[in-house]
LOMAR-240913 format. One record per residue (C-alpha): x, y, z; residue in one letter. Coordinates in nm, 2 decimals. Example, Ala and Ser with C-alpha at 12.3 -4.5 7.8 and 13.67 -1.06 7.14 Angstrom:
LOMAR-240913
<pt><xx>1.23</xx><yy>-0.45</yy><zz>0.78</zz><zaro>A</zaro></pt>
<pt><xx>1.37</xx><yy>-0.11</yy><zz>0.71</zz><zaro>S</zaro></pt>
This chain:
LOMAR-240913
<pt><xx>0.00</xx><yy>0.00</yy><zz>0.00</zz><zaro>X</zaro></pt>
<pt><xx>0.18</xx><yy>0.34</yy><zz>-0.04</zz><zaro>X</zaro></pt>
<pt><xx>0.17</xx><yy>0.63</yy><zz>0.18</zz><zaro>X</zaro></pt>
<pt><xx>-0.13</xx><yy>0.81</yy><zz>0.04</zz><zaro>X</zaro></pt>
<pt><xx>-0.35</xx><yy>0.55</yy><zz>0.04</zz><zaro>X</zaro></pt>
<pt><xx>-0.24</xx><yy>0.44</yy><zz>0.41</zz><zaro>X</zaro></pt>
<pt><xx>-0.27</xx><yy>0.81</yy><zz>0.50</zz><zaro>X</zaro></pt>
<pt><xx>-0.60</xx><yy>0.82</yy><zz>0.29</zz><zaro>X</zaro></pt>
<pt><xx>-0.78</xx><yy>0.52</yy><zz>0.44</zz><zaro>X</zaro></pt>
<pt><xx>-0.65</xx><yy>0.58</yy><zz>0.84</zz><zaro>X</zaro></pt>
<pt><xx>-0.82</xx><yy>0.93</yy><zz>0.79</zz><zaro>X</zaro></pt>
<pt><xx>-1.15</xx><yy>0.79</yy><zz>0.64</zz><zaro>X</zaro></pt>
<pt><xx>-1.28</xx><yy>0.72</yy><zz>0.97</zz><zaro>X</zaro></pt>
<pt><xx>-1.21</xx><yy>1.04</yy><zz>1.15</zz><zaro>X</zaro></pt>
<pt><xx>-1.43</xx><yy>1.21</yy><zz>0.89</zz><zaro>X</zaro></pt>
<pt><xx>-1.74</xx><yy>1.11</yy><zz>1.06</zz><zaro>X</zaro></pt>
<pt><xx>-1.65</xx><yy>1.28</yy><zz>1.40</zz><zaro>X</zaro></pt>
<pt><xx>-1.67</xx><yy>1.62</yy><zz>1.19</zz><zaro>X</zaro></pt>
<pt><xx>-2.00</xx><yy>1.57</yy><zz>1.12</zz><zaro>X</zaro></pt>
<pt><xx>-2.18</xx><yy>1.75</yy><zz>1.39</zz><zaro>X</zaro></pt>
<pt><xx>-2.38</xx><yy>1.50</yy><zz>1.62</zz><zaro>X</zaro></pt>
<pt><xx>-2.67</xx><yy>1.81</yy><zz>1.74</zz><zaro>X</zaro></pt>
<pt><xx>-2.96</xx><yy>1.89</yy><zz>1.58</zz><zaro>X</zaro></pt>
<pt><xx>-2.97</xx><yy>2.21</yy><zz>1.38</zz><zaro>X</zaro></pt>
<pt><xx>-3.01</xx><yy>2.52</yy><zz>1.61</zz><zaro>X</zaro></pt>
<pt><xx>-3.01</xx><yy>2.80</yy><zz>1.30</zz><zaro>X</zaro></pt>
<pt><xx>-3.24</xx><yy>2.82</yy><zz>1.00</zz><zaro>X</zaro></pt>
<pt><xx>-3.39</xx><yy>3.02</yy><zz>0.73</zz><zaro>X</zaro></pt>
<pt><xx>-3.68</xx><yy>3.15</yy><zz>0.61</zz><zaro>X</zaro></pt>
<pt><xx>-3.74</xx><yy>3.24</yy><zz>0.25</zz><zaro>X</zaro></pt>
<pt><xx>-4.01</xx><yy>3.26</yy><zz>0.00</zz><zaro>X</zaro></pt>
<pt><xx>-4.22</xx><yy>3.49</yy><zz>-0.26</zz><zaro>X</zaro></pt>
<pt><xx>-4.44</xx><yy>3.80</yy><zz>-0.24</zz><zaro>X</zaro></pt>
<pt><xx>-4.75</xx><yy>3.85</yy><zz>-0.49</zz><zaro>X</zaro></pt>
<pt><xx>-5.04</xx><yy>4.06</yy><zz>-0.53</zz><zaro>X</zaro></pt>
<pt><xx>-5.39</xx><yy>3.94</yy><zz>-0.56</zz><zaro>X</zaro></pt>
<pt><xx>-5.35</xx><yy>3.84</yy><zz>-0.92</zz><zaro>X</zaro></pt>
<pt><xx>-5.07</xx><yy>3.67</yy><zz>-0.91</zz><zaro>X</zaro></pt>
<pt><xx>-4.74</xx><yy>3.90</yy><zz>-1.02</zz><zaro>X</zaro></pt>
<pt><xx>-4.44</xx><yy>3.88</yy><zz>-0.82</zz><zaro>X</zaro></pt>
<pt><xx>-4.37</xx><yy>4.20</yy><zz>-0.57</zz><zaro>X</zaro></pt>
<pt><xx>-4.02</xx><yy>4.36</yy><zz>-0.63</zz><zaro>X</zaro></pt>
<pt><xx>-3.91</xx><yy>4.59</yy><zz>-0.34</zz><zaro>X</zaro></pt>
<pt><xx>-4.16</xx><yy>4.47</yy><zz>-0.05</zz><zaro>X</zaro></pt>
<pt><xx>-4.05</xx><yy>4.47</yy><zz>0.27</zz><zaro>X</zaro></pt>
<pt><xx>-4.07</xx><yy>4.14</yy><zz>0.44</zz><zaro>X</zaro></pt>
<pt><xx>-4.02</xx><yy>4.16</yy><zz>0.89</zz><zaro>X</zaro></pt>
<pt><xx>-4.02</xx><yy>3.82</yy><zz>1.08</zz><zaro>X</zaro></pt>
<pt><xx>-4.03</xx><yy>3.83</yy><zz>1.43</zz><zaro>X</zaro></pt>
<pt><xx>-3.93</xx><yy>3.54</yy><zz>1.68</zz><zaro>X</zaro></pt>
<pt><xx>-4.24</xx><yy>3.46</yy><zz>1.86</zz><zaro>X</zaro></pt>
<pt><xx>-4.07</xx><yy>3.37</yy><zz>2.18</zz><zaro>X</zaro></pt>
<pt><xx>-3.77</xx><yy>3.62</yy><zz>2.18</zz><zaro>X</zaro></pt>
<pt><xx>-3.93</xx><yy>3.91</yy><zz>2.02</zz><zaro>X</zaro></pt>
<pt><xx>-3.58</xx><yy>3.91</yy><zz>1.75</zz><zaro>X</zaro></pt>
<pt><xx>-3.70</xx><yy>4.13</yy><zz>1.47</zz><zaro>X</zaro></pt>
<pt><xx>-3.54</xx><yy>4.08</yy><zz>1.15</zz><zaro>X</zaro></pt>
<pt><xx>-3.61</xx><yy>4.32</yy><zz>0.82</zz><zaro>X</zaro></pt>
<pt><xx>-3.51</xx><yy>4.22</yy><zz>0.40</zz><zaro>X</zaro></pt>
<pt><xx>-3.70</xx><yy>4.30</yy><zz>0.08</zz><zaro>X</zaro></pt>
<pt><xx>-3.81</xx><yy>4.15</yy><zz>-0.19</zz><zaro>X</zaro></pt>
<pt><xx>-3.57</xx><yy>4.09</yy><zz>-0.48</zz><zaro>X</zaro></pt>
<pt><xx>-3.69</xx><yy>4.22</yy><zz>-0.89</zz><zaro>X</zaro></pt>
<pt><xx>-3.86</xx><yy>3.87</yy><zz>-0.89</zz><zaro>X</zaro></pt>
<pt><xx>-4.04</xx><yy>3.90</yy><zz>-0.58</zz><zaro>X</zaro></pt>
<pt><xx>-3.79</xx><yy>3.68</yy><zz>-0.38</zz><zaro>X</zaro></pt>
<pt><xx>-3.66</xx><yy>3.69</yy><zz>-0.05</zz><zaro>X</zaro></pt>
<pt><xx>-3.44</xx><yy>3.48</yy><zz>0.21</zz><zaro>X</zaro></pt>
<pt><xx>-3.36</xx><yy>3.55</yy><zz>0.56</zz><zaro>X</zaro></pt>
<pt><xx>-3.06</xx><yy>3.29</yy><zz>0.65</zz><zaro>X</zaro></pt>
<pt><xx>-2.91</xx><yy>3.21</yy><zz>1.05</zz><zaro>X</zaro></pt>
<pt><xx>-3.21</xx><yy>3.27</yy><zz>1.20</zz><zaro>X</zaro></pt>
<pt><xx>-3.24</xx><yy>3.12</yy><zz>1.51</zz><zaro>X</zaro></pt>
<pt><xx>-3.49</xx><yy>2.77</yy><zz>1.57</zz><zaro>X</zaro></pt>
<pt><xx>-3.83</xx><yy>2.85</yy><zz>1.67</zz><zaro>X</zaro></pt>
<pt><xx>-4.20</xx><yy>3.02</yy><zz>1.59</zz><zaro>X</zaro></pt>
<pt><xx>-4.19</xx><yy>3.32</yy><zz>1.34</zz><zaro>X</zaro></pt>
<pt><xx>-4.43</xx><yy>3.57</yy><zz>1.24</zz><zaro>X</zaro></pt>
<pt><xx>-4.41</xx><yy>3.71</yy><zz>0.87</zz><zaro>X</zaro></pt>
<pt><xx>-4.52</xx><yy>4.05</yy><zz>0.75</zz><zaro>X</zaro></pt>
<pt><xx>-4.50</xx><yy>4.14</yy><zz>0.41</zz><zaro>X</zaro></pt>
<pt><xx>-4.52</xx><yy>4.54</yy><zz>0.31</zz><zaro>X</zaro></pt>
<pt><xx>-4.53</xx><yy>4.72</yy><zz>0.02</zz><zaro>X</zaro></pt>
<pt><xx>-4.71</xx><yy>5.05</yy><zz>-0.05</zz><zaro>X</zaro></pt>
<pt><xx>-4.90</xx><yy>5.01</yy><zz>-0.34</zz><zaro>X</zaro></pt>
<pt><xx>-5.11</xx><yy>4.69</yy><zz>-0.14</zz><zaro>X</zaro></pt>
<pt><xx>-5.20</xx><yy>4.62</yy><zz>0.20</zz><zaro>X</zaro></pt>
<pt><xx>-4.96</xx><yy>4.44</yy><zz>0.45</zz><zaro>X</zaro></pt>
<pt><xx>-4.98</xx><yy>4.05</yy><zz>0.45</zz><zaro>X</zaro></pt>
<pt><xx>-4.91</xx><yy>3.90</yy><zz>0.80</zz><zaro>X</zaro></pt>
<pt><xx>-4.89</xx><yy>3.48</yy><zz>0.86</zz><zaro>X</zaro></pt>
């Protein structure tokens, strides 16, 4: 066997104990705006707040009504989506 492949296969094992072993404490929320007929939203402004914590946390929409809010913490959101040519959406 030569010395990369040793190396290579003592190391294959290790890999595993990188993998992290807790579940996921951070997520995302992400999604579309549209108006009552359908068309995407560009420019809304979308807040989610942590239902426990109160954390407030502001984006808008992209040109194709898009929008992601990445790391937020685990938990119960609520969504409000603004814009103002329509009324504000909450869920």
């Amino acid at each position: 066997m030569t010395a990369v492949r040793r190396v290579s296969f003592l190391l294959f094992p290790f890999l595993f104990l990188a993998l992290p072993l807790h579940p996921a404490t951070v997520g995302q929320i992400r999604g579309h705006v549209f108006d009552p007929q359908g068309a995407t939203v560009a420019g809304a402004s979308v807040t989610v707040i942590n239902i426990i914590s109160g954390a407030q946390f502001e984006t808008h929409t992209d040109a194709v009504g898009a929008y992601r809010l990445p790391h937020l913490e685990v938990g119960e959101y609520r969504v409000a989506a603004t814009h103002p040519q329509f009324r504000t959406v909450r869920r």
